[in-house]
N, C-alpha and C positions, 0 to 999 in steps of 0.2 A: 262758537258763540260765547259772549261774551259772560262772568259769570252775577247774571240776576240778580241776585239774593245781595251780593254787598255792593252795588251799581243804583239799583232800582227800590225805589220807596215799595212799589205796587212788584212782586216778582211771580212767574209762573213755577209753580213748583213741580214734582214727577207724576201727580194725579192726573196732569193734561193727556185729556183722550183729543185732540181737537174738534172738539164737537159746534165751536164758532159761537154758544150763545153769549160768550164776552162782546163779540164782533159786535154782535145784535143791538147790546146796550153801551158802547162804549160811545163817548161823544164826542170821539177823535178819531177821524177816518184812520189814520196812523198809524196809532198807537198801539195795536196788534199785529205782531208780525208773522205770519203763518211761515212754519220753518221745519226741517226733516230733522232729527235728533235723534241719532242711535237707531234709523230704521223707523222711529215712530212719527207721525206726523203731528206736532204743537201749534198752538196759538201761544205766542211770548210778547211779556211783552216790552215795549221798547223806552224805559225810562223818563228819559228826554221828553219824548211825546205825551207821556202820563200826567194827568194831572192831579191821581189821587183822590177820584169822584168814589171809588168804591162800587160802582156800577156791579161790574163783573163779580163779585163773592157774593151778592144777591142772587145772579142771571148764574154762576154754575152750581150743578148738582152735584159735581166731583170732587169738591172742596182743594180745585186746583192753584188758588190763586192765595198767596198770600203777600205778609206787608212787612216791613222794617219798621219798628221804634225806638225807643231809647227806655225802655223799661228795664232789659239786663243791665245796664250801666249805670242805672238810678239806682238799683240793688246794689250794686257793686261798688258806686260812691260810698252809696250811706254805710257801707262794713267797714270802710276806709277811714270813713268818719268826715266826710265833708259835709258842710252844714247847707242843710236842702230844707226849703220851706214848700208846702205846696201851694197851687192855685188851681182850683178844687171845681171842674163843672160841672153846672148846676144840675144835669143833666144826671147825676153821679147817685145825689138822694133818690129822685125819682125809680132809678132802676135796683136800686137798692137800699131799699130800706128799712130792709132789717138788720143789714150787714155793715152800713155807713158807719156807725157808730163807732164799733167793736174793730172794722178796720182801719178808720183814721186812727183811734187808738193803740193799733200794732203798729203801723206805722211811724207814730210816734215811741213807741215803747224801740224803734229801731235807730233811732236819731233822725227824725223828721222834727224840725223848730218848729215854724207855723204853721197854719192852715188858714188861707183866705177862700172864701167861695169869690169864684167867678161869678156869678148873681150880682156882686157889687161893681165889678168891672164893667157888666152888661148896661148897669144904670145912669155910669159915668158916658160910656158908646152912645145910649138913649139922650143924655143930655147936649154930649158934642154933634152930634148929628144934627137935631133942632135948631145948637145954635148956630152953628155952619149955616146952614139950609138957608135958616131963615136973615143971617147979617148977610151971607153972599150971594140972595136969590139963589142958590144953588138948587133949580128946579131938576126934577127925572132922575137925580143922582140914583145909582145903582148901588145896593148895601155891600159891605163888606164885609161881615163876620165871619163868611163862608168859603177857605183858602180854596176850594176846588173851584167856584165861582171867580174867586179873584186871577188864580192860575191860567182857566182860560181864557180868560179875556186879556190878561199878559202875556199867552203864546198864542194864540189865534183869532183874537179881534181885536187890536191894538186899539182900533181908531175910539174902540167905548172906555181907553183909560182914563180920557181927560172927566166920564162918567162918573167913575167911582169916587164915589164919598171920600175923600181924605180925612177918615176918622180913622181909627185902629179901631180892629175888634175890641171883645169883650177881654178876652184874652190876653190881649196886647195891652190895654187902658187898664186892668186889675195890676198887670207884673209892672207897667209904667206907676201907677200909684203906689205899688208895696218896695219900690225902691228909691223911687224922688221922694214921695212924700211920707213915708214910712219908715224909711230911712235904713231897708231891711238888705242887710249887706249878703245873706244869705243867695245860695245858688238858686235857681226857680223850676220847678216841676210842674207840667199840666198836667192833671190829671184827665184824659182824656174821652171822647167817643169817637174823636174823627181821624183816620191815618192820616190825613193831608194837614191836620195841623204842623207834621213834622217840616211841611215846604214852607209853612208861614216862619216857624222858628227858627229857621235856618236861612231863611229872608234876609239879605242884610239891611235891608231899607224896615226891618222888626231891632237893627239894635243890639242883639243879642241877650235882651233880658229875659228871655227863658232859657235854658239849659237841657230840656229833657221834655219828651212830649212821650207820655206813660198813658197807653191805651186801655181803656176800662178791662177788653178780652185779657191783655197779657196780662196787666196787674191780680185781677180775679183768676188766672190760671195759677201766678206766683203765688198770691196770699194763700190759696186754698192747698196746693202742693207745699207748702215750707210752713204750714197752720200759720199765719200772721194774725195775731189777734191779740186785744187788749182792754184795759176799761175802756170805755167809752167817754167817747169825746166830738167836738161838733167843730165846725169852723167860726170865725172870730168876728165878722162884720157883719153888721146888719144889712140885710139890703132889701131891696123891694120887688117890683115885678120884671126886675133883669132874671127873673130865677123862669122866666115863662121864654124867655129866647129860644130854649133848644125845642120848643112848639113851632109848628109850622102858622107863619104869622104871627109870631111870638113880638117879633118887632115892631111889626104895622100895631098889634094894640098896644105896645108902650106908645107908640108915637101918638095914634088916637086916643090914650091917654089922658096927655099931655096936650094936644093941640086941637081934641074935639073929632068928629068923623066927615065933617064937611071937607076935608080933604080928601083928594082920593089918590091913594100908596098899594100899587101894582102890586098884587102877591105872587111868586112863582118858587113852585119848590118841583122835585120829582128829576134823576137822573140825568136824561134826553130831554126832558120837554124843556127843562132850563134853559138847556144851551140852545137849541131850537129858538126859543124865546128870547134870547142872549141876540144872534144871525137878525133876526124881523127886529128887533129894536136898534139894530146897528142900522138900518134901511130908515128907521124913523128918523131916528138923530140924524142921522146925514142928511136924511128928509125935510129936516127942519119942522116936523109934524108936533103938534102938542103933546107933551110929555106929563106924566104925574109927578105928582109930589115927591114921589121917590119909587123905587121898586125895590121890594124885600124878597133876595133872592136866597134860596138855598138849594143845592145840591141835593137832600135826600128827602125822599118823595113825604115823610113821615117825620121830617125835620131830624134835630144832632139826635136826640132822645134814642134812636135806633138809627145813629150813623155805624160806616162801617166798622169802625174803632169797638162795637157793643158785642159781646156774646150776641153770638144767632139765636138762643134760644129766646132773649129778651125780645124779639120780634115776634114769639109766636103766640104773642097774645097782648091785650091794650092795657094791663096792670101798670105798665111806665106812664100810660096817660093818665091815668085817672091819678097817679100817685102826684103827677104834675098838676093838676087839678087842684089837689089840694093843696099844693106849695102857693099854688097861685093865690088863691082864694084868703092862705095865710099872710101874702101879701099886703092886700087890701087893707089899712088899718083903718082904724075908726076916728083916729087923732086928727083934727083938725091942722095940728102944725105940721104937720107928717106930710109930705111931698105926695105921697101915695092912697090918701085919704080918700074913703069913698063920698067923704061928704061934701066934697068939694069940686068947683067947675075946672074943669080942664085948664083954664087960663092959670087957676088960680094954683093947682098943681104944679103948673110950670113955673109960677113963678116961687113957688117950694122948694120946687129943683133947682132952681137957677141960683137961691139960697143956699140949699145945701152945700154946692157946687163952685163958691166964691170965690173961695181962696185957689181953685183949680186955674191954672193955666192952661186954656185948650192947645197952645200950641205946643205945648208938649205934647200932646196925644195924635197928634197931625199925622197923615200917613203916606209917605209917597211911593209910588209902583214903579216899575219899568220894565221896559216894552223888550219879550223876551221872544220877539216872535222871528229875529234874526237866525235862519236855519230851520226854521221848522215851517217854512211855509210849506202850506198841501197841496201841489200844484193839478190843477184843474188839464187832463190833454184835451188838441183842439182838433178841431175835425179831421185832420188824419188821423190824427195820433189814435184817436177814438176809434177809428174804422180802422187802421192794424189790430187795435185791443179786441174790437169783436172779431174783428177775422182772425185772429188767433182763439178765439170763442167759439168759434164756428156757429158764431150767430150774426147772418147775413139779410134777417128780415126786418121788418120793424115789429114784428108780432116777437120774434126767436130776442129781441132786445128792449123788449119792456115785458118779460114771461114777470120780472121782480117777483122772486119766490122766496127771496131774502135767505134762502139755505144758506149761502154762501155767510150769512151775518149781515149784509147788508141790506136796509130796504129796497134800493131797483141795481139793474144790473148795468147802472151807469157808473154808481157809488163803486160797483166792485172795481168796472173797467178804471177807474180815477184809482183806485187800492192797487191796482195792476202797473199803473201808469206813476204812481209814488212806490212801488219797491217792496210792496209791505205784501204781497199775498200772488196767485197766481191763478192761471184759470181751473186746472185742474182742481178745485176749492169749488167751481162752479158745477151744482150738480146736473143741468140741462146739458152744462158739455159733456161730462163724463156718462150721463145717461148718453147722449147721443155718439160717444166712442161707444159706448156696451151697446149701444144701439148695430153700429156698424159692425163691431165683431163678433156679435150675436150671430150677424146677416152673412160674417166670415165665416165664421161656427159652423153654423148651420149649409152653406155651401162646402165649407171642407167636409160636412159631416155626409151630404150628397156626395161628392166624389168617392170619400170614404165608402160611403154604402154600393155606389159603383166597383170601387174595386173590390170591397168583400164580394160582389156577387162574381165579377171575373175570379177572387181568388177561389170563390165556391163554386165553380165551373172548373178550373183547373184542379180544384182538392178532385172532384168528381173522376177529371182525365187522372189523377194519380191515383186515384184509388183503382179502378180501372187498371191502369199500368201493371199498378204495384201486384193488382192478381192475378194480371199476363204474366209479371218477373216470377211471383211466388209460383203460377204454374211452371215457366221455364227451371225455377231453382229445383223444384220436384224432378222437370225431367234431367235435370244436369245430375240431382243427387242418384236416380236411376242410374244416369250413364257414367257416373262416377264410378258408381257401387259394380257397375258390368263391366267398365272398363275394369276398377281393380281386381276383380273377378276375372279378368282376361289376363290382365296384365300378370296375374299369379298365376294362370296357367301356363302363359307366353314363358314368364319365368321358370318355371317346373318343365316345359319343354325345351326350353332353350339350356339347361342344364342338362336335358337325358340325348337334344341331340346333339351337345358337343362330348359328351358320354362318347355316345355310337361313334360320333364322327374319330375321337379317339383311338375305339375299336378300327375302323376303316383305316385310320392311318398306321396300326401296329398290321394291320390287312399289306395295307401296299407295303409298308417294309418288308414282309413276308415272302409278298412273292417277287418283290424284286431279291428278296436272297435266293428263292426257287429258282427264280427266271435267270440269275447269276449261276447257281449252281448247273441249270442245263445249259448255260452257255458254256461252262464246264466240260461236261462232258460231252455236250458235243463237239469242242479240242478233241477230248479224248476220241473220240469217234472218230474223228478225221484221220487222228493217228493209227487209229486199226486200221481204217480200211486203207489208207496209204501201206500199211502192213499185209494190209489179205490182198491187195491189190497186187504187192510185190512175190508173195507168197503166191498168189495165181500166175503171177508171172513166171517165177520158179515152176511153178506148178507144169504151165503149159510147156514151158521149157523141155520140163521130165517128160511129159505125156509124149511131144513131138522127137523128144531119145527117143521111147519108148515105141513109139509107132516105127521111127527107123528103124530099130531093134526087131520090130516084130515081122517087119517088111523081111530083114534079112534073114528071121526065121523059117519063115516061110508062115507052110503051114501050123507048124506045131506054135507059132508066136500069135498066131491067128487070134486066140483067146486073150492074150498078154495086149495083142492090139485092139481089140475090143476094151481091155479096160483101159488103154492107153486113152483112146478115144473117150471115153466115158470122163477119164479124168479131166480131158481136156476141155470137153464140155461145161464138168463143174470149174474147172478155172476161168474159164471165160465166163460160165455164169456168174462164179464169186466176184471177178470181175466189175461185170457189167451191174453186181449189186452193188458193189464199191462202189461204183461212179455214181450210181442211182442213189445212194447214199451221202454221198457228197451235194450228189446237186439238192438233196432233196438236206439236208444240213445248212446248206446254204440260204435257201428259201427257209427254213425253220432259225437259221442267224438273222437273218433280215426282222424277222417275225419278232425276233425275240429282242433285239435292239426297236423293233418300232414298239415294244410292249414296251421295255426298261424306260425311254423316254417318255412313253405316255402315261406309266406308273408314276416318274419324277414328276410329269404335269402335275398328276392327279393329286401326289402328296401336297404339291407347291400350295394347289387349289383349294384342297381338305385341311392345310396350316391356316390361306386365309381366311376361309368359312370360317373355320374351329376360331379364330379370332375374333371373328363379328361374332360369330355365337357367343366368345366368352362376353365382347361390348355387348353385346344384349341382354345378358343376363343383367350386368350392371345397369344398363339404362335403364333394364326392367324394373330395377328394384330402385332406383331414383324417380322413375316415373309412378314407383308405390307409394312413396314417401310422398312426392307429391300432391299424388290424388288425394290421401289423406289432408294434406292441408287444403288444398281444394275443398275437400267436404267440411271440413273445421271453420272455415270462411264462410263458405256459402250455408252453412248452417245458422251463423250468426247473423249472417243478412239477412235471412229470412226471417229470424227471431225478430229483427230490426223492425224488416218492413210490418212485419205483423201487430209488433206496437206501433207503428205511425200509423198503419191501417185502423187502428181501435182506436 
């Protein structure tokens, strides 16, 4: 955004809340441009299009609007030492009049030369106007004193230029006299009430004979902040009832006056109704309809006396009027040669004035305007364009598009659709739309807030099944902690047994080594046994040998061997029986070798068997004690879960 303050006469400064009532009174669809700034939403406003009426620092509460003058620069000359006279309006005593004095006086005590009232300049405006009027029929002329009046109708109703009085204000006709015929070489200061005098001074069809347009507010902020103060002192011309102009109809009685009240001189003052009345007299004139003698227009509802240029406070009570009252009243003189005389007839006044006024050449005080309405026209949209603007409005009826509830600042919501359609504002500004979006997402709201409440209820039907759950888990986590606690409880017994039977089974296998040495050892001796009776077997065989001598012997004996042959026999008996035990012995060794090799190999089974046991037994012991370890984490776990569920449960 472009920056206000050194661009724009009239600027928005950071107080803007955009509350629109600028919009409300401004008299330039325009001229207000509704804009997003750091997040916040403003009314700014847009220079060009301003015309300096002061509307808006009356209409806001926020003290957001302020103005450019030339007051610092007038302080800062005069330290410099430039030689500055003032031109003093009239308007100036009235609201201060206690302080007039005592501050022309600092003023001067600061290097201010002269002091001319504007009152005199208002006299010479009263006089060119008449004579205008009256050598050029210039009938309906529209006044000019009033640069916000002149402004607009130089940017937005061109066709009423040829209207305006080419007379210069008062303001204009004072500084033209203080330096044609006064001959006052000095820079010129207005002492001011109105901010838009600064668009007339910088006018180039004004000349440049003012310098500085010094607003009553900033001056009385300076004087009082830097104490300006001095003897007391007045301004230097006399003048007459110019001093009553910054009166609303201040003009129309100079002119009735001077030319009687059988004329009739259209008064219009008041922000909006002016320019309003400015619009319906543009339709006359073109109309060619009967016009007045003039129309005495001004911009503020209350005339200059409390233009924007005044301390606020000066408006909060009618002390300026009545103090104009009597300026007026001092006016009035009693002197018959005096232009201003009450004792004399209006003709006869004028023709006082027109004495006075002799040596004056009106056409220096001539004023000519120009038409600055290039780029600023306000363009009107046409039937589409209009129906896009409300259907972006989401105003589709003809009730929904005459609601004119003027929120938005404007009075109907044609005004705004035409602000939409010039660039300067948006709908979103209209509260009927924005009601009817919170309308619809109220209606969103409210339907999410239905689903919403739908699913809390599904969610509080499922809390329901998990809580439910959770005290079927909690009971399972009990019986697991049960069967933890049994199993480990098991699992330490399995291990304390699985320890004492690979004990045992230990004993078992030092068991079979055993008798496999026994079961070796009687395979041993039953060798040896073999070898006896192969021995008693031989030894029976010797035996029977001897016996069967021995019976021959005893044969040959006879009788006396008889006894020898009886034991002969006997012997022979036991050889054969030793014998026949040998053999019985043998066979029966053999069957006990059999025996004792199917025992040694079934002992190795057994060992093989009782290695691999004893080795599961030792893995068991191990598993045992990893399957301890684990249980413990198992319960370590499932203990916390439950703690778990037991708070989500609560």
């Amino acid at each position: 955004m472009v920056n206000q303050q050194s661009e724009s006469l009239v600027y928005t400064n950071d107080k803007c809340v955009g509350c629109h009532k600028c919009i409300s009174v401004c008299p330039v669809l325009t001229a207000n441009q509704s804009v997003e700034e750091n997040g916040q939403h403003k009314i700014v406003v847009d220079g060009k299009q301003c015309v300096g009426c002061g509307a808006c620092f009356d209409a806001c509460a926020h003290g957001a609007r302020s103005y450019n003058d030339d007051t610092e620069r007038f302080f800062e000359d005069l330290k410099r030492g430039e030689k500055i006279s003032l031109l003093l309006a009239p308007a100036f005593l009235a609201n201060y009049p206690k302080e007039y004095a005592t501050v022309l006086g600092g003023l001067k005590k600061l290097g201010v030369n002269r002091i001319i009232s504007i009152s005199f300049g208002a006299d010479i405006t009263t006089w060119g106007y008449i004579k205008y009027i009256t050598e050029h029929n210039f009938m309906g002329g529209i006044s000019q004193p009033c640069p916000a009046i002149v402004g607009y109708i130089e940017k937005y109703i061109p066709e009423l230029i040829p209207r305006l009085v080419p007379v210069h204000s008062p303001m204009m006709c004072g500084a033209i006299y203080v330096k044609k015929y006064m001959k006052v070489s000095d820079k010129l200061a207005f002492i001011s009430p109105c901010v838009a005098k600064k668009n007339e001074i910088d006018d180039p069809n004004c000349g440049g004979y003012v310098s500085y347009n010094v607003t009553f507010d900033h001056l009385m902020h300076y004087v009082r902040e830097h104490g300006v103060s001095g003897p007391a002192v007045t301004d230097e011309i006399e003048y007459g009832l110019g001093s009553i102009y910054p009166m609303p109809g201040g003009l129309k009685e100079n002119v009735y006056w001077f030319c009687g009240e059988d004329i009739f001189i259209r008064q219009i003052e008041g922000e909006k109704h002016a320019y309003e009345f400015l619009e319906d007299y543009k339709k006359r004139v073109l109309g060619k309809k009967e016009l007045p003698f003039m129309v005495d227009a001004l911009n503020c509802a209350k005339g200059c006396i409390y233009g924007p240029g005044v301390e606020e406070s000066k408006s909060e009570s009618d002390d300026t009027l009545y103090e104009l009252q009597k300026i007026r009243n001092a006016s009035k003189k009693n002197d018959k040669k005096h232009a201003f005389s009450k004792k004399l007839t209006p003709k006869q006044r004028l023709d006082r004035l027109n004495k006075q006024f002799k040596n004056l050449d009106i056409n220096d005080f001539i004023r000519h305007y120009t038409d600055k309405s290039k780029g600023l026209e306000i363009r009107q949209p046409n039937t589409a364009e209009l129906e896009a603007i409300f259907a972006s409005m989401d105003k589709y009826t003809e009730t929904e598009r005459t609601m004119d509830c003027s929120a938005c600042g404007y009075d109907t919501c044609k005004e705004m659709a035409a602000a939409i359609h010039n660039g300067c504002n948006n709908q979103n500004n209209c509260v009927q739309y924005i009601k009817g979006k919170v309308e619809q997402e109220s209606q969103a709201a409210r339907q999410m807030a239905a689903e919403v409440e739908d699913k809390n209820q599904e969610l509080r039907a499922k809390n329901e099944q998990i809580e439910k759950l959770i005290f079927v888990v909690q009971e399972d986590f009990d019986s697991l902690d049960t069967s933890i606690s049994e199993m480990s409880i098991g699992n330490n017994s399995n291990a304390e047994e699985s320890t004492g039977i690979s004990a045992s089974m230990s004993d078992v296998v030092t068991f079979c080594d055993q008798l496999k040495e026994a079961l070796e050892q009687i395979q041993g001796l039953l060798v040896k046994l073999e070898e006896n009776n192969e021995e008693i077997t031989d030894v029976a065989e010797e035996t029977n040998l001897l016996a069967l001598n021995a019976s021959i012997e005893a044969a040959r004996a006879g009788e006396s061997g008889r006894g020898f042959a009886i034991i002969a026999e006997n012997i022979k008996k036991l050889a054969d029986s030793s014998k026949d035990t040998a053999s019985d012995s043998d066979s029966n060794k053999e069957q006990i070798q059999v025996a004792i090799n199917e025992l040694l190999g079934k002992a190795g089974k057994l060992i093989d068997v009782i290695d691999g046991v004893n080795v599961r037994v030792t893995n068991l012991a191990a598993s045992t004690e990893e399957i301890a370890a684990s249980a413990d984490m198992v319960s370590t776990i499932s203990a916390d879960l439950k703690d778990k569920l037991a708070q989500l449960n609560s």
